[in-house]
C-alpha positions as CSV (number, residue, x, y, z in Angstrom):
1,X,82.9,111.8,108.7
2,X,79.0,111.0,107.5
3,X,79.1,106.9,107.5
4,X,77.4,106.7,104.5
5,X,77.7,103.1,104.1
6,X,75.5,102.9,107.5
7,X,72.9,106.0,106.5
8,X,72.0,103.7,103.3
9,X,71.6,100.3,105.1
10,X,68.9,102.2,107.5
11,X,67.3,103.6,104.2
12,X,66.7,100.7,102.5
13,X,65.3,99.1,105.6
14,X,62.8,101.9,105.9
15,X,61.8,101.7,101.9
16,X,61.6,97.8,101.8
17,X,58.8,98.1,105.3
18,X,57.3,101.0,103.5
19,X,56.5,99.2,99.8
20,X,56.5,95.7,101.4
21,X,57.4,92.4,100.3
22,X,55.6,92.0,97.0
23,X,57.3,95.4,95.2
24,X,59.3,95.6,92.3
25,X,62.6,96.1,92.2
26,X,65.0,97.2,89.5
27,X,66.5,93.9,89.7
28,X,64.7,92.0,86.5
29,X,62.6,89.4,88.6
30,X,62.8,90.1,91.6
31,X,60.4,91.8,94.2
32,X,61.8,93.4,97.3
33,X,61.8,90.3,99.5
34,X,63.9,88.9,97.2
35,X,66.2,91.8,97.1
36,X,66.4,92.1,100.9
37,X,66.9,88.1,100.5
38,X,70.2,88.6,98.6
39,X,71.4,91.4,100.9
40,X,71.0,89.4,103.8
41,X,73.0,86.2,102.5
42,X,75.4,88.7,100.9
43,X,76.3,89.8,104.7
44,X,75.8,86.7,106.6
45,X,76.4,83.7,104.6
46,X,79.3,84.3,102.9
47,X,79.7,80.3,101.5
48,X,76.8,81.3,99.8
49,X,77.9,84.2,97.6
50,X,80.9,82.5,96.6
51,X,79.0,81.3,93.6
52,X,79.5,84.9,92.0
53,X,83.3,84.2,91.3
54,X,83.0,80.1,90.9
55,X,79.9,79.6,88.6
56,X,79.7,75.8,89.2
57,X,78.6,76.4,92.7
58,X,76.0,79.8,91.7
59,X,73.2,76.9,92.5
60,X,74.1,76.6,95.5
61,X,73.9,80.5,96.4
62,X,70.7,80.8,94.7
63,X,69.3,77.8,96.9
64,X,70.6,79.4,99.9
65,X,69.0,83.0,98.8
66,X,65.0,81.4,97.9
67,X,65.3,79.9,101.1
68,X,66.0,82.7,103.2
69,X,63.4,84.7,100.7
70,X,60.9,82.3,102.2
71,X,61.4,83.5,105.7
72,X,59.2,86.2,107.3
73,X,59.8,89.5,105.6
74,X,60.3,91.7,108.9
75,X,62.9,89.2,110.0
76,X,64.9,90.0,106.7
77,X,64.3,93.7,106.9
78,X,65.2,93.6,111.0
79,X,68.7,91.3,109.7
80,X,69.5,94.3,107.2
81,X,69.4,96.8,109.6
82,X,71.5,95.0,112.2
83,X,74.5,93.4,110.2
84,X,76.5,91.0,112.2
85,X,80.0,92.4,113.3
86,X,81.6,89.1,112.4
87,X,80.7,89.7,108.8
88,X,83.6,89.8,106.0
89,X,81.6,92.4,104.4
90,X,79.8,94.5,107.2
91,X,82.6,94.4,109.9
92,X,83.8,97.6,111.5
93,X,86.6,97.6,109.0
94,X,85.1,96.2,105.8
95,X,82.0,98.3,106.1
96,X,82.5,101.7,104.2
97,X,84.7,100.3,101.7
98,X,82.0,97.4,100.9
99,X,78.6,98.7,101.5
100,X,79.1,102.5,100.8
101,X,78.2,101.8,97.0
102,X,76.1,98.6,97.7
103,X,73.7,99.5,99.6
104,X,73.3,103.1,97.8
105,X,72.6,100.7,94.5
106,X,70.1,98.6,96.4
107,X,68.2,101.7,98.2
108,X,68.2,102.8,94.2
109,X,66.9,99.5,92.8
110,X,64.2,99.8,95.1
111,X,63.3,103.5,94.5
112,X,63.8,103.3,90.7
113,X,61.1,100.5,90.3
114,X,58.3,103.0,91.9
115,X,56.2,105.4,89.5
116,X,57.5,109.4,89.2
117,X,60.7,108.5,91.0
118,X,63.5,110.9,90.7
119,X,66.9,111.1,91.1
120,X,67.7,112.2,94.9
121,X,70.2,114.9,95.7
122,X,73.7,113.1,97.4
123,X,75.9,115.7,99.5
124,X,79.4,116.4,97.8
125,X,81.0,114.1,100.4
126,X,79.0,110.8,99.4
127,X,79.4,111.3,95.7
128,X,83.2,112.0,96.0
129,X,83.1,108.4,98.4
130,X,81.4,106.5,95.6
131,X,83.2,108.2,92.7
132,X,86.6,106.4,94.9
133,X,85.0,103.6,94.5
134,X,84.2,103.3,90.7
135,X,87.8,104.2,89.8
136,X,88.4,101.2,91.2
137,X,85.3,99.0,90.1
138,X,84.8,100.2,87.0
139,X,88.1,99.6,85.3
140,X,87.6,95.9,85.5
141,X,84.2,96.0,84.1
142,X,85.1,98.4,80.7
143,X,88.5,96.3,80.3
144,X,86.2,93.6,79.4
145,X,84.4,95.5,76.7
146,X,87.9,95.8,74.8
147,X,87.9,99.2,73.6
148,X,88.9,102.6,74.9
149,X,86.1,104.3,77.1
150,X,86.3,107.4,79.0
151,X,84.4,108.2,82.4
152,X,83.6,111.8,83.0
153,X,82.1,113.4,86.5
154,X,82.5,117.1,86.2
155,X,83.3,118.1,89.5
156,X,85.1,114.7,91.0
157,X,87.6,113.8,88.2
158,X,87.9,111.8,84.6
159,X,89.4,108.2,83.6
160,X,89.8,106.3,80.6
161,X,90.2,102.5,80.5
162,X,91.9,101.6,77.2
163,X,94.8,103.5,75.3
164,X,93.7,105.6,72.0
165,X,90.6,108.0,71.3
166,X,87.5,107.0,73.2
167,X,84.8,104.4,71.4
168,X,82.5,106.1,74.0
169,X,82.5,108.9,76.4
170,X,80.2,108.6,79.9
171,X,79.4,112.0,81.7
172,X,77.3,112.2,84.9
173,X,77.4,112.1,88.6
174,X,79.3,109.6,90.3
175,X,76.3,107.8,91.7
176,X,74.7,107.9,88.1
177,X,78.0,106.3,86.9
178,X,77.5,103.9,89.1
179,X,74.2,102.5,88.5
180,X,75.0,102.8,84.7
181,X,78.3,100.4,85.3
182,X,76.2,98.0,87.4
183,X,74.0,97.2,84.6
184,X,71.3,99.8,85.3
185,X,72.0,101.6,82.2
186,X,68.1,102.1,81.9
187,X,67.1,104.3,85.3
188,X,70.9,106.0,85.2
189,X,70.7,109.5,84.1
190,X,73.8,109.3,82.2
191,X,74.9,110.8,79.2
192,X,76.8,108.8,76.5
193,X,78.4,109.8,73.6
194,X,79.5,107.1,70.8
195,X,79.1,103.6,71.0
196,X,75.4,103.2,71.9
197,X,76.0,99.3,72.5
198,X,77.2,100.6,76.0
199,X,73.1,101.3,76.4
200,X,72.5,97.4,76.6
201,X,75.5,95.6,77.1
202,X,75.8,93.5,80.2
203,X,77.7,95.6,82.7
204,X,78.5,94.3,86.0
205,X,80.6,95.4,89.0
């Protein structure tokens, strides 16, 4: 089985030393150290990133991730390619289930920010291993919208979150789903029919 969790870990590492630290990213104000910044605390510093789920304490995970930002840029790139075993998110058992997706977004919000990109061709195998991982993700983030949306990937299956006839339809690849339901609606080549909202809405997995 292709570990595609650890094949898109090594390619980000290679794309963040190739634009260096001062790119852009997909990520609205951020450059690529601050991206490989927020990768490394995701992985190592997990009191940090708790802040996602308890807002009062996002300060502190955003003082934690400038300061590591700060640090020289090889020494976050050389910390993304060697995650530590120990990590809740990178261990031996954690690590396809939580970085198969993650790090394919993060490899994308660095491609995506670079002129005349285009989308890359994924192997049947690693769409149908993110496409398992939407079903999952994805539900909670449309059941906050509050109206029935349907998900299409011709090829890898179909879901609809909410009972009745669709407000909107998505159709496209399971890795273009993805970035579309991470809030990347603009680079994802997806194609929606109905509620345009979707196009802008906040969208977060």
């Amino acid at each position: 089985m292709t570990d595609y969790a650890r094949t898109e870990r090594a390619l980000l590492a290679d794309l963040l030393l190739e634009v260096g630290p001062d790119a852009p990213t997909v990520c609205t104000g951020w450059t690529a150290r601050d991206l490989a910044a927020h990768v490394v605390v995701r992985e190592r510093r997990p009191d940090a990133m708790i802040g996602g789920l308890i807002p009062p304490l996002a300060g502190h995970g955003e003082h934690v991730r400038r300061a590591k930002a700060a640090q020289p840029y090889a020494g976050l790139v050389h910390e993304i390619r060697t995650p530590p075993w120990w990590s809740p998110v990178s261990n031996p058992l954690t690590d396809g289930l939580a970085n198969t997706v993650e790090f394919f977004i993060h490899h994308e919000d660095v491609r995506r920010a670079r002129p005349d990109w285009q989308p890359r061709v994924l192997d049947p195998g690693q769409q149908a291993a993110i496409w398992k991982t939407l079903k999952l993700t994805a539900r909670m983030v449309l059941r906050r919208l509050g109206r029935p949306i349907r998900v299409e990937a011709p090829g890898f299956g179909v879901f609809q979150v909410g009972d009745g006839e669709p407000a909107a339809v998505l159709t496209g690849e399971p890795a273009e789903l993805t970035l579309f339901l991470s809030g990347r609606q603009r680079i994802a080549k997806v194609d929606l029919t109905g509620d345009e909202s979707l196009r802008t809405a906040k969208l977060s997995m």
